[in-house]
C-alpha distance (Angstrom), angle and dihedral (degrees) to the residues before:
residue distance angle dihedral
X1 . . .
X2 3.56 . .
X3 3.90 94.1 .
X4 3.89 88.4 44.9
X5 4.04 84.8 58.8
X6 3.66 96.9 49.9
X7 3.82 88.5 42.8
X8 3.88 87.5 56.5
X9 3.78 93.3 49.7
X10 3.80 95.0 46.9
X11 3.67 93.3 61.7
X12 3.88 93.6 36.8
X13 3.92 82.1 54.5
X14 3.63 87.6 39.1
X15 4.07 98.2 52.0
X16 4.21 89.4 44.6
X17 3.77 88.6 58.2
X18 3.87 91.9 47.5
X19 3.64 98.3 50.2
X20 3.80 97.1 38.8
X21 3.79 96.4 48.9
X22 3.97 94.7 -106.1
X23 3.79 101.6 -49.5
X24 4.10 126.3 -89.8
X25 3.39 144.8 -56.9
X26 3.66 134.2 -145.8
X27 4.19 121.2 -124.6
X28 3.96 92.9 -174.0
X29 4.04 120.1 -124.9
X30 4.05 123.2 -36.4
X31 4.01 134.0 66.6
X32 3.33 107.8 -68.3
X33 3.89 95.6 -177.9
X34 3.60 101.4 37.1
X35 4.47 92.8 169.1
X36 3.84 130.0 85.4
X37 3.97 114.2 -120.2
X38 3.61 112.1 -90.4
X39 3.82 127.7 -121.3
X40 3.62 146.0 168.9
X41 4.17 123.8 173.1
X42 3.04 126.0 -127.0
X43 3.53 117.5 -141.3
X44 3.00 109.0 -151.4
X45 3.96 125.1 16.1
X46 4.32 136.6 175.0
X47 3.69 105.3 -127.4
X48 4.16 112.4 -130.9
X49 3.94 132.0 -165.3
X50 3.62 119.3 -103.2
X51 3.84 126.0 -173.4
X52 3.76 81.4 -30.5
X53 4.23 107.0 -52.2
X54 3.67 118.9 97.4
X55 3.64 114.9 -117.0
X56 4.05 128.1 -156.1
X57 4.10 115.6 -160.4
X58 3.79 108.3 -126.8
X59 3.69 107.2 171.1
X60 3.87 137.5 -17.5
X61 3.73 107.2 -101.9
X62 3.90 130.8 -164.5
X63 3.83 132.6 174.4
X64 3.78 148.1 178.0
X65 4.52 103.4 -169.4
X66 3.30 141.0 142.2
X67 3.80 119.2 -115.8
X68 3.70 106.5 -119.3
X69 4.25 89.7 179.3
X70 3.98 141.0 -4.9
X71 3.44 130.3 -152.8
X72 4.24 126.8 -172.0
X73 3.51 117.8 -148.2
X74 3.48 100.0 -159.9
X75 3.98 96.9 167.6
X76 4.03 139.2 13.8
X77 3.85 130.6 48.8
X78 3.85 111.7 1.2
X79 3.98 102.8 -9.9
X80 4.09 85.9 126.3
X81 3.59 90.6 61.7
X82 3.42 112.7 29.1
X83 4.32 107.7 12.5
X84 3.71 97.3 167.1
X85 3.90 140.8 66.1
X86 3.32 127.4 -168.3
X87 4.30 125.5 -166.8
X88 3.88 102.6 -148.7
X89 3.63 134.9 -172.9
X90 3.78 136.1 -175.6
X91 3.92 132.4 169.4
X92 3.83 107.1 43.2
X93 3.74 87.2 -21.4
X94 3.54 92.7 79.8
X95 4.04 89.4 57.6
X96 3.93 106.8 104.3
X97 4.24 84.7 -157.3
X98 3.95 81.0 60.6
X99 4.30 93.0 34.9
X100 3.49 88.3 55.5
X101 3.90 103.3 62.5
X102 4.26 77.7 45.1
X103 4.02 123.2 91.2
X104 3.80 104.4 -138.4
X105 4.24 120.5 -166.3
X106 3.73 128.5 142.8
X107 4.30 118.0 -159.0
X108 3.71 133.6 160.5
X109 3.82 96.6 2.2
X110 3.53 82.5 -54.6
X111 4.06 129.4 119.9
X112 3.85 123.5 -149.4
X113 3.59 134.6 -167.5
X114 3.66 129.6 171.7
X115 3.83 130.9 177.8
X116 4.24 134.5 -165.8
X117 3.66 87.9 -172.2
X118 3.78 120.2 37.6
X119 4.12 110.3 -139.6
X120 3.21 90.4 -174.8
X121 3.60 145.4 2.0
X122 3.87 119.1 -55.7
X123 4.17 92.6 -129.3
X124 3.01 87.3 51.9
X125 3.90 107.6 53.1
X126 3.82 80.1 47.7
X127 3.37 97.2 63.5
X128 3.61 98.4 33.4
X129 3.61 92.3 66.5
X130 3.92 153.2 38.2
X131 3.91 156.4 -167.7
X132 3.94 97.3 -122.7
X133 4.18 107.7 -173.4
X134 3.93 99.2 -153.1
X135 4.05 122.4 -134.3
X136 3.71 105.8 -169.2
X137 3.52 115.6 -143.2
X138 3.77 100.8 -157.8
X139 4.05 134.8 12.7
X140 3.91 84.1 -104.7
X141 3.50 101.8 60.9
X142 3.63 94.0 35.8
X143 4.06 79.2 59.6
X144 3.59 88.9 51.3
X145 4.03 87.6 49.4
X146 3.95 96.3 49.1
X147 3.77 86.1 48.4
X148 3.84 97.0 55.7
X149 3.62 115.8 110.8
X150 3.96 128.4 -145.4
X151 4.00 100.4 -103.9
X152 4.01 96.3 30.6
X153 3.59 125.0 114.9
X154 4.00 117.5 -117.2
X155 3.58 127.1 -162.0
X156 4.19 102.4 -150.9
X157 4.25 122.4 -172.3
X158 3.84 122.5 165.8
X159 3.70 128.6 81.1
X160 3.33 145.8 -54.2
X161 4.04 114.9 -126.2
X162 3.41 160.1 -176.6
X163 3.86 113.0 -118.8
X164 4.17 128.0 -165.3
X165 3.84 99.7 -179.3
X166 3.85 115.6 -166.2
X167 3.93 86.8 -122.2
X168 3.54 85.8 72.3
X169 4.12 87.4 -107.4
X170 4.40 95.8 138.6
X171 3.54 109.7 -178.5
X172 3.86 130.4 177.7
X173 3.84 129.2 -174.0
X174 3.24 133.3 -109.6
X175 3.66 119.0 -123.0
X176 3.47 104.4 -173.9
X177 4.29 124.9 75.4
X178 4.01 88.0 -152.1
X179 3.28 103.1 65.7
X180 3.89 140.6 91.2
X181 3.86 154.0 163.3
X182 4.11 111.7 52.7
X183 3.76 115.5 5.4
X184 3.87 92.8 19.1
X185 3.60 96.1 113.0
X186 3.45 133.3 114.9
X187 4.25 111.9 -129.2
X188 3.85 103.6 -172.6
X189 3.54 127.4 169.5
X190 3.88 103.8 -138.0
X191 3.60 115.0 -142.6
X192 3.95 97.2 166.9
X193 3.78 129.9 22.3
X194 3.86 127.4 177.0
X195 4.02 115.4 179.5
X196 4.05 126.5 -166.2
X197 3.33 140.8 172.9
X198 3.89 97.5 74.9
C-alpha cells in the first residue's frame, strides 16, 4: 500500500512538472530586468499563414523579463498556434523581494495578481507587467519556450500581432504597457528566445 502511495505521488509530482514547464527557480533579491519592452509599429504590414491562423504584424516587439508564471494550453481555442503563456515582469517587477508580497496565477488566457500589502504602487505593477500568449515561430524556439522556468529571465524578439485562428480563437495585441483586464494582453509572435538564470 505504501509503494502504491508513493507511486501515486510520483506521477502527481511528475504531471505538475510537465504542465508547468518544470517548476521555478529562485534569482535572489535585486531587478533583474531593469528595461521597458521595446516597440516600434509598423504601419503598414502583409498578413501571412502560420500553422493555419492568419496573422497581421502590429508592432516590432523586443524584451529582456523574468517569467513570473507559465501556463500550456495544450487543447481548446488557439493552443495550435499559440500553446504557451507566459506572465512577465520587468522594472521592480522582476525583484523576487517585491514578487513575494505579489499573488501570482495565470487561467483561461487570463493573468491574476492580487496583493494584501502593496510593495509598490498599483500603476505601477500594471505597467510593469503582462499576460504575453506566445506564437512560436520555429520548433526551436518553441523548445526554448517549453523549457522556460517560472523565475528565469527570457530574452523575447519577434512581433506583436493580430491573430484570426480557424478555431474561432481571434486575438489582437495590445499596444499599450498601461493597460489591463480584457484586451490587455500581449500576442507576440516569437521569432527568437534566449532564457538564463538556470
Amino acid at each position: 500500500m505504501f509503494k502504491f502511495v508513493l507511486w501515486i505521488c510520483a506521477i502527481v509530482v511528475l504531471f505538475t512538472i510537465i504542465n508547468t514547464g518544470g517548476g521555478s527557480v529562485s534569482l535572489g533579491p535585486g531587478v533583474k530586468a531593469p528595461d521597458e519592452p521595446l516597440q516600434t509599429l509598423i504601419p503598414s504590414a502583409v498578413s501571412f499563414y502560420h500553422r493555419g491562423s492568419e496573422l497581421t504584424p502590429l508592432a516590432d516587439y523586443s524584451l529582456k523579463a523574468k517569467v513570473l508564471s507559465k501556463k500550456k494550453y495544450k487543447s481548446g481555442p488557439g493552443s495550435g498556434v499559440c500553446p504557451v503563456d507566459f506572465a512577465l515582469g520587468w522594472g521592480n517587477m522582476s525583484d523576487e523581494e517585491v514578487l513575494e508580497k505579489i499573488e501570482i496565477r495565470q487561467s483561461g488566457r487570463f493573468f491574476y495578481w492580487s496583493t494584501k500589502d502593496f510593495p509598490i504602487e498599483r500603476q505601477e505593477i500594471i505597467k510593469s507587467c503582462s499576460n504575453v500568449h506566445l506564437i512560436p515561430a520555429t520548433d526551436m524556439v518553441e523548445s526554448v519556450l517549453n523549457e522556460v522556468k517560472a523565475g528565469q529571465i527570457i530574452y523575447l524578439d519577434g512581433k506583436l500581432v493580430k491573430v484570426k485562428s480557424p478555431d474561432g480563437w481571434n486575438a489582437v495585441s495590445s499596444l499599450t504597457r498601461t493597460d489591463s483586464g480584457g484586451g490587455a494582453c500581449e500576442v507576440l509572435y516569437v521569432e527568437n528566445a534566449f532564457r538564463s538564470g538556470i
